[in-house]
C-alpha positions in Angstrom: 52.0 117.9 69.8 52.3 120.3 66.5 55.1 121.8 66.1 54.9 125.5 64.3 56.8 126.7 61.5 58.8 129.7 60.6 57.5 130.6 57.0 59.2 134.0 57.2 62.0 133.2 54.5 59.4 131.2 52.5 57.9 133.3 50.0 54.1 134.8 51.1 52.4 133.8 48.1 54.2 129.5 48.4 53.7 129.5 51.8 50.5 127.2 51.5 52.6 124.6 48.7 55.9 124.9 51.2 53.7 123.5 53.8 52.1 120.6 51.9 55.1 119.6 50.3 56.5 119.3 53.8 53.4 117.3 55.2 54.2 115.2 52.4 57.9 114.5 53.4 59.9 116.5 50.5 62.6 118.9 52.0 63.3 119.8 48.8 60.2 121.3 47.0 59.8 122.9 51.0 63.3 124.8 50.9 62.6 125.4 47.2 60.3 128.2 48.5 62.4 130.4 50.0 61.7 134.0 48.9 65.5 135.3 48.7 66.6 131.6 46.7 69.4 128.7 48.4 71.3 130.9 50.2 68.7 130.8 52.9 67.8 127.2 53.0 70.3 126.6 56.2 68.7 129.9 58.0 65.0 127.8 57.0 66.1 124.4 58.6 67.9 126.5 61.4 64.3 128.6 62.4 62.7 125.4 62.0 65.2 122.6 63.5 61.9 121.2 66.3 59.6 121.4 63.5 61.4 119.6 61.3 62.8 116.9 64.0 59.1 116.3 65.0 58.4 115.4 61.7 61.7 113.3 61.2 62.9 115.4 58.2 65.7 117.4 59.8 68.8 115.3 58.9 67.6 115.2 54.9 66.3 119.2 55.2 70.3 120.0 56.7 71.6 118.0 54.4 69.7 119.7 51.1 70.3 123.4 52.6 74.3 122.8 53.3 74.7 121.2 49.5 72.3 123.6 48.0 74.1 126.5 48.0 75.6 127.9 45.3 78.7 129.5 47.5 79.3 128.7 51.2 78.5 129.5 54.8 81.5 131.4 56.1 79.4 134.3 57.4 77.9 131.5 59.8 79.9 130.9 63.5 81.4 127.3 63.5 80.0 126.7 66.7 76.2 127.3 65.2 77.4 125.0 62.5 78.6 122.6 64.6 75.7 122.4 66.8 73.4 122.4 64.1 75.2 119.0 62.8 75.4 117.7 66.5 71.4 117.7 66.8 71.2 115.3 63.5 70.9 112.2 64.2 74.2 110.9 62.7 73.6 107.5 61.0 70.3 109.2 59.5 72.3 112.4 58.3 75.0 109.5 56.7 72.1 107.7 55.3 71.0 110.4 53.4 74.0 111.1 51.3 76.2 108.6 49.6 77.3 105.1 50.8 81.4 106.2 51.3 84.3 105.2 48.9 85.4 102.3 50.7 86.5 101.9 54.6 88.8 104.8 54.9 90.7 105.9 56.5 90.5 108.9 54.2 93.4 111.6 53.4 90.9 115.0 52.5 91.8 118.0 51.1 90.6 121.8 51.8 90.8 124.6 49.6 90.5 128.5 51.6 91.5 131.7 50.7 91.3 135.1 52.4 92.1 136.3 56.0 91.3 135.9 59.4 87.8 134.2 61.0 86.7 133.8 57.2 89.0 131.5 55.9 87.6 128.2 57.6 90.6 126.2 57.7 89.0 123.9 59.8 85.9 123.7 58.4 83.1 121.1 57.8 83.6 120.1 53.8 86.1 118.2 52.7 87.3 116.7 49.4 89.5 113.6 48.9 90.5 115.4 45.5 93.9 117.4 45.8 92.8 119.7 41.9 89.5 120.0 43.1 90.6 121.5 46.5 92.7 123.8 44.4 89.7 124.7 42.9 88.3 126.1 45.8 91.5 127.8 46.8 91.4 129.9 43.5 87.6 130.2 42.9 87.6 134.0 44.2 90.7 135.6 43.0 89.5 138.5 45.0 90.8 136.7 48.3 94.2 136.3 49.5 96.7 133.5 49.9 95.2 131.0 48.3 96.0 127.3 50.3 95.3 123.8 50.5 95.3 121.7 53.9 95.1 118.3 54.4 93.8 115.9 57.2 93.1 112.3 57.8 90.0 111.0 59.4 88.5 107.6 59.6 85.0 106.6 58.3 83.3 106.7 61.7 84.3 110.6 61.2 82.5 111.4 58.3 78.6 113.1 59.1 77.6 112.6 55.2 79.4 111.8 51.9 78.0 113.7 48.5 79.5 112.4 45.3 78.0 115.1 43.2 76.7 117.6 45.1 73.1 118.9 44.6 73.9 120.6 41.5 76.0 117.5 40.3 79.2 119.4 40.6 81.4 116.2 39.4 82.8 116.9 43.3 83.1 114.1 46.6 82.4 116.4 49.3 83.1 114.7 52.6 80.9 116.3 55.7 83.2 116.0 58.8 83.4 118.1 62.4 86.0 120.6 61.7 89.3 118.4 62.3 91.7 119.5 65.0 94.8 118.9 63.2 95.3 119.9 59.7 98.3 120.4 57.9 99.1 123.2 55.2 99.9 121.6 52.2 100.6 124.2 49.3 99.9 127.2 48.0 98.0 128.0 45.2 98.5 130.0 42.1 95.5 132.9 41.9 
């Protein structure tokens, strides 16, 4: 049984390459189509989570779409997040990032700003890097109360591991469930 494909993000004139590049196994020269750039690649794997199961390319495609973007997924509900990661299969989602710095457990680091639903305390990426963290805090000087939190999770929490990043950001970005406890840790100068 075929699966069909949403191609409405994919630009009209690719959507012929975005296709065969899929048949042919690589997520990224699929998602590299997208008419409005990488800030759609997680709507693309989300319209086309069966299609890409069926052909066993969902964990690698989720994994490409939440690195790829330049600037985050806040205006996406954690619980569409969360079951998005909870369909991946989660020792093929690990296997496609990074073997992880050692056996953990590991002490991570968040960096949010701004108010309310936005700010993602408990979010999904982590870093075990306190300046880089910071980093993030700061990064928009346009948001409020800039903070790091903390948490420590064992390895078997950890969905993925990126030690650069898709855009080799010199950044460990640790993919985890959004932790329940977390602790505030500083703020951070704007």
């Amino acid at each position: 049984m075929t699966v069909s494909l949403d191609l409405d993000l994919i630009h009209p004139d690719l959507r012929a390459q975005a296709v065969a590049r899929l048949d042919a196994g690589d997520v990224g020269k699929f998602l590299l189509r997208a008419a409005g750039g990488n800030q759609y690649w997680l709507t693309i794997v989300f319209d086309n989570m069966a299609a890409l199961q069926a052909r066993g390319l969902y964990e690698p495609a989720l994994l490409l779409a939440w690195s790829g973007c330049r600037m985050n997924y806040s205006h996406w509900s954690t619980g569409v997040l969360a079951s998005m990661f909870g369909r991946a299969d989660r020792a093929r989602l690990r296997a496609c990032g990074d073997p992880l710095p050692g056996s953990g457990p590991y002490t991570l680091y968040r960096g949010v700003a701004g108010t309310e639903r936005r700010r993602r305390v408990r979010g999904f990426s982590w870093t075990d890097d306190r300046e880089k963290a910071a980093w993030f805090a700061a990064r928009l000087p346009e948001l409020a109360d800039p903070v790091i939190y903390t948490t420590v999770v064992d390895a078997d929490a950890v969905l993925a591991y990126l030690h650069d990043g898709y855009y080799g950001r010199a950044e460990c970005e640790f993919l985890i469930m959004p932790p329940r406890k977390v602790v505030r840790v500083e703020r951070v100068a704007a």
